[in-house]
Backbone of each chain as nested JSON, in Angstrom:
{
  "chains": [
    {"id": "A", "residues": [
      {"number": 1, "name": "UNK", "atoms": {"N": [-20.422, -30.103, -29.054], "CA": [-19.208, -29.312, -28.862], "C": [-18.78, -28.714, -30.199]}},
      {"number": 2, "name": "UNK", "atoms": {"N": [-18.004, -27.407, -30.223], "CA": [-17.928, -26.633, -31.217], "C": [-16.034, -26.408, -31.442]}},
      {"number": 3, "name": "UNK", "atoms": {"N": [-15.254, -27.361, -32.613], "CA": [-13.958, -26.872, -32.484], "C": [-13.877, -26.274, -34.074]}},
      {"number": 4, "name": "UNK", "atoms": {"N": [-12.414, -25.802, -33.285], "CA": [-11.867, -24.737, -34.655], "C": [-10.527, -25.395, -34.716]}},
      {"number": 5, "name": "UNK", "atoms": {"N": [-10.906, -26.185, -36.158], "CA": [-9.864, -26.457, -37.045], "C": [-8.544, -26.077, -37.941]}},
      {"number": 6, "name": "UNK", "atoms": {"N": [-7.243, -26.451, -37.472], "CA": [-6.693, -25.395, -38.238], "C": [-5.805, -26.53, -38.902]}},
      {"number": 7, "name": "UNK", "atoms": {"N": [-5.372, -26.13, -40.498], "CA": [-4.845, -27.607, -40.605], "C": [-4.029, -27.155, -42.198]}},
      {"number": 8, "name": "UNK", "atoms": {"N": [-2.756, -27.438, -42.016], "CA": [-1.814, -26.85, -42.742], "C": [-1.739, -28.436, -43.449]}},
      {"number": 9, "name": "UNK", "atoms": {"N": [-1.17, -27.706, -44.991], "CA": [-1.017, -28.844, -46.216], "C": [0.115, -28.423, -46.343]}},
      {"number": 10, "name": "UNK", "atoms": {"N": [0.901, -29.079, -46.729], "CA": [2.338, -28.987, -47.701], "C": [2.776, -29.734, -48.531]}},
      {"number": 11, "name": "UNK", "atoms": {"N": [3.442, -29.748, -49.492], "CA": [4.121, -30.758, -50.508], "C": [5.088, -31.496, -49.292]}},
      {"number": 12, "name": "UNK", "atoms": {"N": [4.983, -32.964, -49.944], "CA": [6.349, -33.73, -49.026], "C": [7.479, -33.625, -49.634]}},
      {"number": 13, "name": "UNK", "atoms": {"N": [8.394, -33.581, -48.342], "CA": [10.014, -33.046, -48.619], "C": [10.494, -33.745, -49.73]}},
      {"number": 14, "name": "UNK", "atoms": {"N": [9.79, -35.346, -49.914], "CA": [10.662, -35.231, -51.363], "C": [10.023, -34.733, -52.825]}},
      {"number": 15, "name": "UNK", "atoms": {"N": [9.062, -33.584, -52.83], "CA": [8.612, -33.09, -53.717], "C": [9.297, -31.799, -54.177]}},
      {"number": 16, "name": "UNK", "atoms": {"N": [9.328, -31.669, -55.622], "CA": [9.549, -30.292, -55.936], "C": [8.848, -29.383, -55.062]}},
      {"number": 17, "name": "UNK", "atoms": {"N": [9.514, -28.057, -54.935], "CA": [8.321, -26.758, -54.465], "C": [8.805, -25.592, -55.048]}},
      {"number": 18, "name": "UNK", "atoms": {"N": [8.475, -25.303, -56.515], "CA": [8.664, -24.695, -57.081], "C": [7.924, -23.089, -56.524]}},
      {"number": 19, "name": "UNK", "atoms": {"N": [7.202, -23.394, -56.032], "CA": [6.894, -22.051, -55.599], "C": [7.85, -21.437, -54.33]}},
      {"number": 20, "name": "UNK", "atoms": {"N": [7.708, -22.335, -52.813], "CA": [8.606, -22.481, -52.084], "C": [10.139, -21.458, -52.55]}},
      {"number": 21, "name": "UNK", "atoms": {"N": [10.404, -22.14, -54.071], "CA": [11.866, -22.092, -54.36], "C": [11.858, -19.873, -55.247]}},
      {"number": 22, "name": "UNK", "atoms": {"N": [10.379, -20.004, -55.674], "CA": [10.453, -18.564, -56.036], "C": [10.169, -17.637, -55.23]}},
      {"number": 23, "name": "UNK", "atoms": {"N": [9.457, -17.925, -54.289], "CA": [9.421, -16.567, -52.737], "C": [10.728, -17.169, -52.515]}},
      {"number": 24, "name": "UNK", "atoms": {"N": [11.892, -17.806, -52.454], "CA": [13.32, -17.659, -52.015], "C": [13.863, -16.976, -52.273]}},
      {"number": 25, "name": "UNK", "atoms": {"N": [13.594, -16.648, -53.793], "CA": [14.46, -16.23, -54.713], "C": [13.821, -15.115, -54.218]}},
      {"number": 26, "name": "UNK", "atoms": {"N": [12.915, -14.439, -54.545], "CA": [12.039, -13.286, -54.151], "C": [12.655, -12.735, -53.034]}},
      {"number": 27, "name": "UNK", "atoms": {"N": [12.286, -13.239, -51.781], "CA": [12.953, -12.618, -50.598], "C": [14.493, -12.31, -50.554]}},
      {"number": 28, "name": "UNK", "atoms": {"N": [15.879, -13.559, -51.118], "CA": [17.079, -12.976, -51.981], "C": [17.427, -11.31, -52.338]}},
      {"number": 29, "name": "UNK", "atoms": {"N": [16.504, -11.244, -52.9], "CA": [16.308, -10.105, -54.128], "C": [15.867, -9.034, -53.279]}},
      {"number": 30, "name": "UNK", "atoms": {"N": [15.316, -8.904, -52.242], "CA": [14.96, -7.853, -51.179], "C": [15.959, -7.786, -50.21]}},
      {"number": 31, "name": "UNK", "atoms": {"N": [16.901, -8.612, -50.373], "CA": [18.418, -8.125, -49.312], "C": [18.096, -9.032, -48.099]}},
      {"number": 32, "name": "UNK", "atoms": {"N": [17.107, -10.204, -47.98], "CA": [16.728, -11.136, -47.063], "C": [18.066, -12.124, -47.328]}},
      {"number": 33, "name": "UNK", "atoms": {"N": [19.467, -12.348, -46.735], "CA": [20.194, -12.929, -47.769], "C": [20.413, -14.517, -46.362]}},
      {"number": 34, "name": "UNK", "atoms": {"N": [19.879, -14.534, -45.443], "CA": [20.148, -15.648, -44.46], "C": [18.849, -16.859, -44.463]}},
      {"number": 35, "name": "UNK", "atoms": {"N": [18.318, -16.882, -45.33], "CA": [16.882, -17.301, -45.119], "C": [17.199, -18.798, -46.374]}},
      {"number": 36, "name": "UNK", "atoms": {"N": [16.863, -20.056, -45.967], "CA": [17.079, -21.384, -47.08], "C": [15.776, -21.927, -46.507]}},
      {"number": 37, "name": "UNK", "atoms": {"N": [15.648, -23.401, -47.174], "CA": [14.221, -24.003, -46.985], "C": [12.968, -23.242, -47.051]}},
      {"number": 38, "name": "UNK", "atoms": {"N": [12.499, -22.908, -48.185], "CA": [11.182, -22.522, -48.385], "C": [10.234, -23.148, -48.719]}},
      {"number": 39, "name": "UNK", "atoms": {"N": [9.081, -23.137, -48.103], "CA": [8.365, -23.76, -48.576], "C": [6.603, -23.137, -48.094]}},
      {"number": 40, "name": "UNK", "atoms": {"N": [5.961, -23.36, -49.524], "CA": [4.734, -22.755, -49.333], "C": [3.541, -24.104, -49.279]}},
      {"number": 41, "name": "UNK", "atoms": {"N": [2.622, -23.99, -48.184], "CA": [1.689, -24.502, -48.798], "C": [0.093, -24.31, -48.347]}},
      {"number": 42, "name": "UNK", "atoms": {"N": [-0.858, -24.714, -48.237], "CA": [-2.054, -24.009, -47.718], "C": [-2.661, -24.339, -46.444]}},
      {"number": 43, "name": "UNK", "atoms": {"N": [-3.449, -23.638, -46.133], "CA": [-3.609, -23.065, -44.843], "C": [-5.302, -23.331, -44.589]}},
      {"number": 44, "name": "UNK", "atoms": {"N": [-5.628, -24.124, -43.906], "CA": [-7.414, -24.038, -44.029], "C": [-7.995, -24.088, -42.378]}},
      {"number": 45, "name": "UNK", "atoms": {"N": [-8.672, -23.197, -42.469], "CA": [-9.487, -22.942, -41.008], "C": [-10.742, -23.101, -41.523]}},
      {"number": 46, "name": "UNK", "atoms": {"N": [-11.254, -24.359, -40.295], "CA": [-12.786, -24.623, -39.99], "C": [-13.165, -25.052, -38.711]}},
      {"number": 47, "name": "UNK", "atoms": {"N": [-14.412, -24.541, -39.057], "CA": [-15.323, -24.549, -37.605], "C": [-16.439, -25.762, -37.233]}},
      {"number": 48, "name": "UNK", "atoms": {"N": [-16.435, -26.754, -36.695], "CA": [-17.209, -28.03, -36.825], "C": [-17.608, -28.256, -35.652]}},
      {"number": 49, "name": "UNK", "atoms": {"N": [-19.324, -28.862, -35.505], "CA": [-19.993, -29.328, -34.441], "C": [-19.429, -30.721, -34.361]}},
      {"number": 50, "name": "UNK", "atoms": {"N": [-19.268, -31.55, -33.16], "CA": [-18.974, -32.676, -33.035], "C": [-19.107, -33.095, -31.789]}},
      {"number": 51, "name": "UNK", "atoms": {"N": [-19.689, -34.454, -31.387], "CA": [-20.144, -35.121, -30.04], "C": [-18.755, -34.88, -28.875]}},
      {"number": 52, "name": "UNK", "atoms": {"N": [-17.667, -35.115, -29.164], "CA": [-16.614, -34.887, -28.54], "C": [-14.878, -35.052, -29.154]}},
      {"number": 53, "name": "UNK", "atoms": {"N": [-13.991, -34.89, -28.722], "CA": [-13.058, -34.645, -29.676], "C": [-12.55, -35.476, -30.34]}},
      {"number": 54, "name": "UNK", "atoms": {"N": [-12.918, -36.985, -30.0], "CA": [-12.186, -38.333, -31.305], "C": [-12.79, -37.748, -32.579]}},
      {"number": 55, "name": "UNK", "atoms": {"N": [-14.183, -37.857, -32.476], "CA": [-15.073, -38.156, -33.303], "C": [-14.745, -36.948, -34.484]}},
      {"number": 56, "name": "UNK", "atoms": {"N": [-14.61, -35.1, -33.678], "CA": [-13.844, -34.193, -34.397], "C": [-12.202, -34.456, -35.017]}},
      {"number": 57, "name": "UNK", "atoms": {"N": [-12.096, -35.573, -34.582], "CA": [-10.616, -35.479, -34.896], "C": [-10.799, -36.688, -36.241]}},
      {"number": 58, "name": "UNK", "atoms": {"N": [-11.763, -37.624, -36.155], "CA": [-12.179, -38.486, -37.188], "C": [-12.275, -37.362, -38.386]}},
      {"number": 59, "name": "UNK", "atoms": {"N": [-13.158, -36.437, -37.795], "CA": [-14.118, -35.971, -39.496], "C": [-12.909, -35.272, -40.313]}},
      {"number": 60, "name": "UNK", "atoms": {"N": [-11.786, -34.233, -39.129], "CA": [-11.166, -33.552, -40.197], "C": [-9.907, -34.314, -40.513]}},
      {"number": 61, "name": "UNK", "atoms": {"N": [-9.753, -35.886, -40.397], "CA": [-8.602, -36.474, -41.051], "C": [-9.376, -37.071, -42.278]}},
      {"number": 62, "name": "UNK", "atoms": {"N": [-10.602, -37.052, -41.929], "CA": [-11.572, -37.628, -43.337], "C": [-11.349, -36.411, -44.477]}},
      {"number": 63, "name": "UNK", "atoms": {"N": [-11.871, -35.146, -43.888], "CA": [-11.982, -34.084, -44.719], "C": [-10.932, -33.625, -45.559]}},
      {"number": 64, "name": "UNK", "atoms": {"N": [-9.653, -34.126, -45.235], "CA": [-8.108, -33.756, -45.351], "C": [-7.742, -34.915, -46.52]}},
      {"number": 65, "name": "UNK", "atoms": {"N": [-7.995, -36.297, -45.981], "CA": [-7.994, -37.094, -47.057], "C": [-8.745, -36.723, -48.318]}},
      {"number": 66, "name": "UNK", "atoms": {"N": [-10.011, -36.522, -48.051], "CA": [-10.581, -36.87, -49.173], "C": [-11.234, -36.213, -49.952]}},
      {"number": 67, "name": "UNK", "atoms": {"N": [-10.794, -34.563, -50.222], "CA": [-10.865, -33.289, -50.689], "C": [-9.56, -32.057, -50.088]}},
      {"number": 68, "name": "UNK", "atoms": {"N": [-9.295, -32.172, -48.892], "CA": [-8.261, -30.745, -48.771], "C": [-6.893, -31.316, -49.374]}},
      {"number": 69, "name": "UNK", "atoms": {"N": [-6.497, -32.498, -49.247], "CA": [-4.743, -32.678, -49.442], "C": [-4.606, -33.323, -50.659]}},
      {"number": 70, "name": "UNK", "atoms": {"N": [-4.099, -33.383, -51.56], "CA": [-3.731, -34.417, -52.732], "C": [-2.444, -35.392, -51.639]}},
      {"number": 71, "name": "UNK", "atoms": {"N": [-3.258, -36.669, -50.665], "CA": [-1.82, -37.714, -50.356], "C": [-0.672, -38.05, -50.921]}},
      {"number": 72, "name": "UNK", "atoms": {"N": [-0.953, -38.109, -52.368], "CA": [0.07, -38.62, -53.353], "C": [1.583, -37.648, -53.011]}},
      {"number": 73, "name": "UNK", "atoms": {"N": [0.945, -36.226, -53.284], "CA": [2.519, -35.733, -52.916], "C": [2.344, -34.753, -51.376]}},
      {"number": 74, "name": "UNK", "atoms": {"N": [1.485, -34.612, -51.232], "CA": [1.099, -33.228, -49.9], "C": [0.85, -34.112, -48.786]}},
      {"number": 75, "name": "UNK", "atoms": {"N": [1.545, -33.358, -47.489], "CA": [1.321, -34.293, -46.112], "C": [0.469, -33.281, -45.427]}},
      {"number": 76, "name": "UNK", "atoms": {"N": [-0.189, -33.673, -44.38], "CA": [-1.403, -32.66, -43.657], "C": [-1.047, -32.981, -42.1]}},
      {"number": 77, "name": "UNK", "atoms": {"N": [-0.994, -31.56, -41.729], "CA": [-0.85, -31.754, -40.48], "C": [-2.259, -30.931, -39.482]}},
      {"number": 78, "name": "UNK", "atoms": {"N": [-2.712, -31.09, -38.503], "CA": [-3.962, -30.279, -38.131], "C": [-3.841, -29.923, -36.532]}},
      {"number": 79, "name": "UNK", "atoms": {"N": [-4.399, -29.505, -35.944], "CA": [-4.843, -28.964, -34.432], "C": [-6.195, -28.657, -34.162]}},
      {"number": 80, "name": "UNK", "atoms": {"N": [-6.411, -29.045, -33.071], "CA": [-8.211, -28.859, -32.766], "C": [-8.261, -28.143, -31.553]}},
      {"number": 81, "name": "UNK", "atoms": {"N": [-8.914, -27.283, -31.651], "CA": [-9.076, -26.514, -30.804], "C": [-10.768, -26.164, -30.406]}},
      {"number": 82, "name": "UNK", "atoms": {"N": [-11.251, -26.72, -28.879], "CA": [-12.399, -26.429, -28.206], "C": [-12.753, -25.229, -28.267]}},
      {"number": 83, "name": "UNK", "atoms": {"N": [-13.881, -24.795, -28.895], "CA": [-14.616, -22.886, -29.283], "C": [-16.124, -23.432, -28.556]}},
      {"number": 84, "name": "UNK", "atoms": {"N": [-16.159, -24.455, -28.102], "CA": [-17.489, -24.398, -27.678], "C": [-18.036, -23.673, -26.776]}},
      {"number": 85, "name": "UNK", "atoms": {"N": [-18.809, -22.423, -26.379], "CA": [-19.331, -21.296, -25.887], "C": [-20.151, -21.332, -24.835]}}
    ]},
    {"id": "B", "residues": [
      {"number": 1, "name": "UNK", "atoms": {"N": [22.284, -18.125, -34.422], "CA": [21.333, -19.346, -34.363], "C": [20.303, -19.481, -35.33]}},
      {"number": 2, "name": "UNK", "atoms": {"N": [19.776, -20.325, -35.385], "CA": [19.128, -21.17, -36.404], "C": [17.314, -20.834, -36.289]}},
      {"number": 3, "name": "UNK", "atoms": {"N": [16.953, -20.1, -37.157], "CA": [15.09, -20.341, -36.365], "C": [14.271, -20.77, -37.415]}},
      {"number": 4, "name": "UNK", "atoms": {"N": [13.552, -21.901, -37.002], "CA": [12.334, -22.088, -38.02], "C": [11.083, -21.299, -38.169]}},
      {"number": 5, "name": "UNK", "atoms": {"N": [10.722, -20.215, -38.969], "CA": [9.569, -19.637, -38.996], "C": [8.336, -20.528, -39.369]}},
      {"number": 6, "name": "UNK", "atoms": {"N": [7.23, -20.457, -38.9], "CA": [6.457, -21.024, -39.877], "C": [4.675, -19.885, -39.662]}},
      {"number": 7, "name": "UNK", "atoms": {"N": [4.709, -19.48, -40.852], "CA": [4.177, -17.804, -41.372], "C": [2.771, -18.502, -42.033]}},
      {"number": 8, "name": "UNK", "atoms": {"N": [1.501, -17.79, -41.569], "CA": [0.195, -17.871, -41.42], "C": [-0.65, -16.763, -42.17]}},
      {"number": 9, "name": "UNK", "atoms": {"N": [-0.699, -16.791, -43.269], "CA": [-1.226, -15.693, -44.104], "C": [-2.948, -15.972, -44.283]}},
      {"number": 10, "name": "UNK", "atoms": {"N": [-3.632, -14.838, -44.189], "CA": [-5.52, -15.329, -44.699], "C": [-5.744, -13.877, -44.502]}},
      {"number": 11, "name": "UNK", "atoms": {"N": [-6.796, -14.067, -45.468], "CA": [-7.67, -12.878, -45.907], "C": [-8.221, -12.117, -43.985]}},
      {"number": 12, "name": "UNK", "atoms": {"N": [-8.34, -11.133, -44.346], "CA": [-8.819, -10.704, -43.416], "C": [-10.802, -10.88, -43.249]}},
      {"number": 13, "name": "UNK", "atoms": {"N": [-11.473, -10.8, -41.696], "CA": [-12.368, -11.382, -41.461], "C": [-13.517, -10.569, -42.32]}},
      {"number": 14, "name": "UNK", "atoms": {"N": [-12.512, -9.674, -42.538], "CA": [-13.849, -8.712, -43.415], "C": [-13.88, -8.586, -44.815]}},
      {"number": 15, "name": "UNK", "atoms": {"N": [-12.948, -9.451, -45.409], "CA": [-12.625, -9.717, -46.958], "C": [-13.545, -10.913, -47.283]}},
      {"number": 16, "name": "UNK", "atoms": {"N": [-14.116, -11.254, -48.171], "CA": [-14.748, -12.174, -48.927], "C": [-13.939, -13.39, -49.116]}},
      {"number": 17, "name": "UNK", "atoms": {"N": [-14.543, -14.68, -48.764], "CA": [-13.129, -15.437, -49.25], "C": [-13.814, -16.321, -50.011]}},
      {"number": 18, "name": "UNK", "atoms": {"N": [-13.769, -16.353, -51.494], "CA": [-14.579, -17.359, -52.569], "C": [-13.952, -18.292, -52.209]}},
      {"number": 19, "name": "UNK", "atoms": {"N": [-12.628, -18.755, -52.031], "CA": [-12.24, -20.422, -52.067], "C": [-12.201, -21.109, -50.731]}},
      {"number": 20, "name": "UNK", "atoms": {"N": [-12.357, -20.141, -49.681], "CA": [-12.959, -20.733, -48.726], "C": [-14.8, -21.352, -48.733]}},
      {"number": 21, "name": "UNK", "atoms": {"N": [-15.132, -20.832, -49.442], "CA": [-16.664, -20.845, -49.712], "C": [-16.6, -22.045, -50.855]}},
      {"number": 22, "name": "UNK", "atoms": {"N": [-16.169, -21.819, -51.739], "CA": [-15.502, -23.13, -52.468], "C": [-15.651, -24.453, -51.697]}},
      {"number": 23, "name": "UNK", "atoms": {"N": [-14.697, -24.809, -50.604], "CA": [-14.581, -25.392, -50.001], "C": [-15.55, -26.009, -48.66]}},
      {"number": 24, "name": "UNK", "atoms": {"N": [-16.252, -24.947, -48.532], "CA": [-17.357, -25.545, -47.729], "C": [-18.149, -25.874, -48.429]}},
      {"number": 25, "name": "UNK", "atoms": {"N": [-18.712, -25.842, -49.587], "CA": [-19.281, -26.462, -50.246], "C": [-18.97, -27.147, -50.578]}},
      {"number": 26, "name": "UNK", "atoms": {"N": [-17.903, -27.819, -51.224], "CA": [-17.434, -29.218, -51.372], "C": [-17.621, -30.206, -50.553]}},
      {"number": 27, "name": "UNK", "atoms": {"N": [-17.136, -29.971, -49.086], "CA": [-17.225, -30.604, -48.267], "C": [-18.566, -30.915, -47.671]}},
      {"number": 28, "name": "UNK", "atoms": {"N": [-19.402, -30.29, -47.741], "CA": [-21.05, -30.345, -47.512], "C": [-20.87, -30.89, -48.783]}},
      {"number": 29, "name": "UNK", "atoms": {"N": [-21.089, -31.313, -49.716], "CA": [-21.326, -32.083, -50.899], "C": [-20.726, -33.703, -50.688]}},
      {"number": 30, "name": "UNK", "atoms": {"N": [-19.552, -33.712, -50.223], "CA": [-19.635, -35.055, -49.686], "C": [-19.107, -35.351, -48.449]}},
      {"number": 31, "name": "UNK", "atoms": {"N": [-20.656, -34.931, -47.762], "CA": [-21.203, -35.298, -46.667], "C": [-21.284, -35.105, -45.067]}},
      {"number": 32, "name": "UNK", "atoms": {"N": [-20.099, -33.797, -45.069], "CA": [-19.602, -33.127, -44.027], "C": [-20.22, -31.895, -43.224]}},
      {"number": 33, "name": "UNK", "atoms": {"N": [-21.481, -32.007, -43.014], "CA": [-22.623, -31.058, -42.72], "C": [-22.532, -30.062, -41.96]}},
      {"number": 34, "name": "UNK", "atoms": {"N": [-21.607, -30.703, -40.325], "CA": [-21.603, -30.058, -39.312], "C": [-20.405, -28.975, -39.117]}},
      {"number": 35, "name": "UNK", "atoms": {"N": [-20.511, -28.299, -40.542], "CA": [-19.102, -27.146, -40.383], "C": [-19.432, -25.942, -41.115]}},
      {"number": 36, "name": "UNK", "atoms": {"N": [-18.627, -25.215, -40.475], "CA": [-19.544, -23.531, -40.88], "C": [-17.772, -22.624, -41.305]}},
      {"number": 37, "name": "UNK", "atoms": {"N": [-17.942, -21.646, -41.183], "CA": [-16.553, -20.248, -41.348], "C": [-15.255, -21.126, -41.959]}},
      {"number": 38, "name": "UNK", "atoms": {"N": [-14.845, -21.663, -43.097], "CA": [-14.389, -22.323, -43.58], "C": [-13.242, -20.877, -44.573]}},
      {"number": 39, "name": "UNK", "atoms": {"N": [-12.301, -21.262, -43.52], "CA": [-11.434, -20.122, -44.729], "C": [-9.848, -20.876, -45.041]}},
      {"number": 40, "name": "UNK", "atoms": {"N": [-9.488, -20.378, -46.283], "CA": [-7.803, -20.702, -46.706], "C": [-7.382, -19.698, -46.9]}},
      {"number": 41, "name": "UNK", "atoms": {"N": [-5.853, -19.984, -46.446], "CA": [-5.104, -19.449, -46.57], "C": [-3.421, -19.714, -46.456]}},
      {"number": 42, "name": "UNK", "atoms": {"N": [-2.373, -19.086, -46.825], "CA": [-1.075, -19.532, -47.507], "C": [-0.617, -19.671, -46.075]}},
      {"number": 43, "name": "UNK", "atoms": {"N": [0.532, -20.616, -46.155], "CA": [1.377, -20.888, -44.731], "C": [3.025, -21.299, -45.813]}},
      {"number": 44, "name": "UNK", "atoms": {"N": [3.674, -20.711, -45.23], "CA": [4.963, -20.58, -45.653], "C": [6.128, -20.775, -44.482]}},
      {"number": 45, "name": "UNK", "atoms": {"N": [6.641, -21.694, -44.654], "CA": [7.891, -21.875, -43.379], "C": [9.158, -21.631, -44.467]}},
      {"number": 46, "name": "UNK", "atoms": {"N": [10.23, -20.901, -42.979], "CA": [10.659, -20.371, -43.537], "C": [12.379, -20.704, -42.742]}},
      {"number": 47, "name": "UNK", "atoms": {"N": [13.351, -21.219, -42.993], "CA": [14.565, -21.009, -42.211], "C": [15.433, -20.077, -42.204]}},
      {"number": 48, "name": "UNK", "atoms": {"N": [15.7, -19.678, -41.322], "CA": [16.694, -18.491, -41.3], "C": [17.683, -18.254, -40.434]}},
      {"number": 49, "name": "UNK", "atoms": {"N": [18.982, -17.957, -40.244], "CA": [19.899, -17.755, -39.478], "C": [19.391, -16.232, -39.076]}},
      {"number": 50, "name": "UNK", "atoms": {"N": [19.434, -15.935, -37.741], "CA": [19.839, -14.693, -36.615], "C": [20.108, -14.818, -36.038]}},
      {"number": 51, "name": "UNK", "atoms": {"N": [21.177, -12.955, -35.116], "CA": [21.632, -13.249, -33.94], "C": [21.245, -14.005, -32.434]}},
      {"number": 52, "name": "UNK", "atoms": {"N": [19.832, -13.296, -33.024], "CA": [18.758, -13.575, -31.672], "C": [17.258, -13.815, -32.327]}},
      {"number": 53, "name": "UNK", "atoms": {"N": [16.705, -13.751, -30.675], "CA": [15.161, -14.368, -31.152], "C": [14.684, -12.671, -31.825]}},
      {"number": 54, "name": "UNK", "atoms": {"N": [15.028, -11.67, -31.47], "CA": [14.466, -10.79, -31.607], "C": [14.666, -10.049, -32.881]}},
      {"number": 55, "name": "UNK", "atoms": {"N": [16.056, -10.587, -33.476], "CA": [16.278, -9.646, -34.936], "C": [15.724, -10.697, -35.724]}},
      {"number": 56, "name": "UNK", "atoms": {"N": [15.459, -11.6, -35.339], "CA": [14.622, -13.154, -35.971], "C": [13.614, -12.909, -36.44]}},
      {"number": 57, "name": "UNK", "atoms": {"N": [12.553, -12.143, -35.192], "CA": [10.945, -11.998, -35.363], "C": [11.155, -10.051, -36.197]}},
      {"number": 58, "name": "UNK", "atoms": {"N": [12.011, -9.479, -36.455], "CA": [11.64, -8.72, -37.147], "C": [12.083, -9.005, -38.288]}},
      {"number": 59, "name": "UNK", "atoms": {"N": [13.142, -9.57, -38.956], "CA": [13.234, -10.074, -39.816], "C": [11.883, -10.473, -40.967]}},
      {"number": 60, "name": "UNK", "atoms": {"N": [11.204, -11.868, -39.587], "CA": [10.345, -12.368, -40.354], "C": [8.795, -10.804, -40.893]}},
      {"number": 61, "name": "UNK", "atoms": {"N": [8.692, -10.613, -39.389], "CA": [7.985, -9.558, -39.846], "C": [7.925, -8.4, -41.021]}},
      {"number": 62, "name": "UNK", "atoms": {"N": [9.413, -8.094, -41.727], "CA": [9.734, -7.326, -42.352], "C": [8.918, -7.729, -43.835]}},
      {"number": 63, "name": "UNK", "atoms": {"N": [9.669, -9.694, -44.23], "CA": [9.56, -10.147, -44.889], "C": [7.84, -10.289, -45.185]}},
      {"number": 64, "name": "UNK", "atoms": {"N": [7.194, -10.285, -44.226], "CA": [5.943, -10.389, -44.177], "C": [5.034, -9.429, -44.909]}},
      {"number": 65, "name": "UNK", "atoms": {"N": [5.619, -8.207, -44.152], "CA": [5.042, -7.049, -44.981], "C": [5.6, -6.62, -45.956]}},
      {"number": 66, "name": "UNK", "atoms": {"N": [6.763, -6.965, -46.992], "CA": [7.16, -6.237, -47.688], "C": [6.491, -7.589, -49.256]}},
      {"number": 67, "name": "UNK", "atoms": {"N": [6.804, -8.497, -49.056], "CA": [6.736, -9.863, -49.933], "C": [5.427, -10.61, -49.962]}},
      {"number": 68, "name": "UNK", "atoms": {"N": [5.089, -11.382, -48.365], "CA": [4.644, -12.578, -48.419], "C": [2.794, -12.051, -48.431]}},
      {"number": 69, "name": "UNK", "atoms": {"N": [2.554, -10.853, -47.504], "CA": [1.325, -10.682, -47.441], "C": [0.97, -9.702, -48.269]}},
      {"number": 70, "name": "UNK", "atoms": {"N": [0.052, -9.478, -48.444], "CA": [-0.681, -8.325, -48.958], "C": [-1.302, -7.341, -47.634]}},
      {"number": 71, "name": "UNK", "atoms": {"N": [-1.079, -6.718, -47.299], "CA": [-1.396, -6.554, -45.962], "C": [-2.732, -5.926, -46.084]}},
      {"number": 72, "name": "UNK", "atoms": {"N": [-3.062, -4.953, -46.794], "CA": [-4.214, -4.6, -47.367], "C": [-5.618, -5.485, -47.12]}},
      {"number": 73, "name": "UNK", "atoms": {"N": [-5.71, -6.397, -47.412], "CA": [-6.572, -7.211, -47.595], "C": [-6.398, -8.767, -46.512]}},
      {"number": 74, "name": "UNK", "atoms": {"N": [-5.21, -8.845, -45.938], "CA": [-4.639, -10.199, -45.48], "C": [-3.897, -9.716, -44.364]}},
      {"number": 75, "name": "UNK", "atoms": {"N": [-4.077, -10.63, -43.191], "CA": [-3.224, -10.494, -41.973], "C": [-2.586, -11.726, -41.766]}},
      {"number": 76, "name": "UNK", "atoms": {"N": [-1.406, -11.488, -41.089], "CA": [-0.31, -12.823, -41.086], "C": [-0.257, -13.196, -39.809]}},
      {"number": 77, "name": "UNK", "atoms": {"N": [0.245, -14.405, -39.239], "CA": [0.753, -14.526, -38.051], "C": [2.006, -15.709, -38.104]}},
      {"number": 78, "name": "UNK", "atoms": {"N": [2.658, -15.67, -36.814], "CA": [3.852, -16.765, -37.281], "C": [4.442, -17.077, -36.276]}},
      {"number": 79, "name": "UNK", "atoms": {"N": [4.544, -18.142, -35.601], "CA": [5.899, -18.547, -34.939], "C": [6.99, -18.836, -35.005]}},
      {"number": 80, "name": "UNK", "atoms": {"N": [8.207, -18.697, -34.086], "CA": [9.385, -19.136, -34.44], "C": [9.905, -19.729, -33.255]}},
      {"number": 81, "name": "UNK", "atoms": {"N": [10.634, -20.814, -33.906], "CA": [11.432, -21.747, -33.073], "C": [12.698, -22.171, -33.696]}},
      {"number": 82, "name": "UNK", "atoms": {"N": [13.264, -22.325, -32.207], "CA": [15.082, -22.108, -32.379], "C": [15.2, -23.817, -32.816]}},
      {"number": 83, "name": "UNK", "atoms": {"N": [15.918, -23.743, -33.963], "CA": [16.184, -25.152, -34.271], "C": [17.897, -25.429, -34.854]}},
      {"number": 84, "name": "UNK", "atoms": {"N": [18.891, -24.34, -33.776], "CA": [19.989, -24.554, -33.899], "C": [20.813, -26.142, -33.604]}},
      {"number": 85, "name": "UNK", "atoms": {"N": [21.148, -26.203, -34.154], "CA": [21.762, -27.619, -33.667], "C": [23.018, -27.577, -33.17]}}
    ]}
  ]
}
């Protein structure tokens, strides 16, 4: 079976997000003046063969741990989605 | 009312994406074989007060194209949900 991974990182809420905090300011500055809580973080789409969906759901909490997220401060959230053809 | 955006930025399918490529290689390096079309990209949530759902989603849209994307090279997508209390 063939899914498509989609799986958002973010800093955890009790982390700085200094970037978050400068697209605020940014959007501010364009007359966006109702807009609070910003926050940026990354975005990763993949495509993985797997026997059925635990086993896909094993690899990309592996993959997330232990190269896409720094745990220490970033939380990962994901969705799997069946592309098998 | 109250809406949570949460905004989906990536290169478009016909742009090159080195740090997606980055990344599949990493992950094939330790040990993750069965994955192919590996792309990143920025995700930005966003809160915002509007009247409605509809000056909401142009809002965000505005912000999209004027700030967050590059549109040129990158297409966005985004949902929103009412999280008035």
């Amino acid at each position: 079976m063939k899914f498509q991974a989609t799986i958002q990182i973010m800093l955890k809420e009790s982390v700085n997000d200094p970037q978050g905090n400068a697209v605020l300011s940014g959007l501010k500055a364009l007359g966006f003046e109702n807009i609070e809580n910003v926050r940026v973080g990354k975005f990763v789409s993949v495509q993985l063969q797997a026997t059925d969906r635990s086993s896909a759901d094993a690899e990309v909490n592996a993959m997330c741990e232990k190269l896409l997220a720094n745990t220490v401060i970033e939380s990962f959230t994901y969705t799997l989605e069946d592309v098998t053809t």
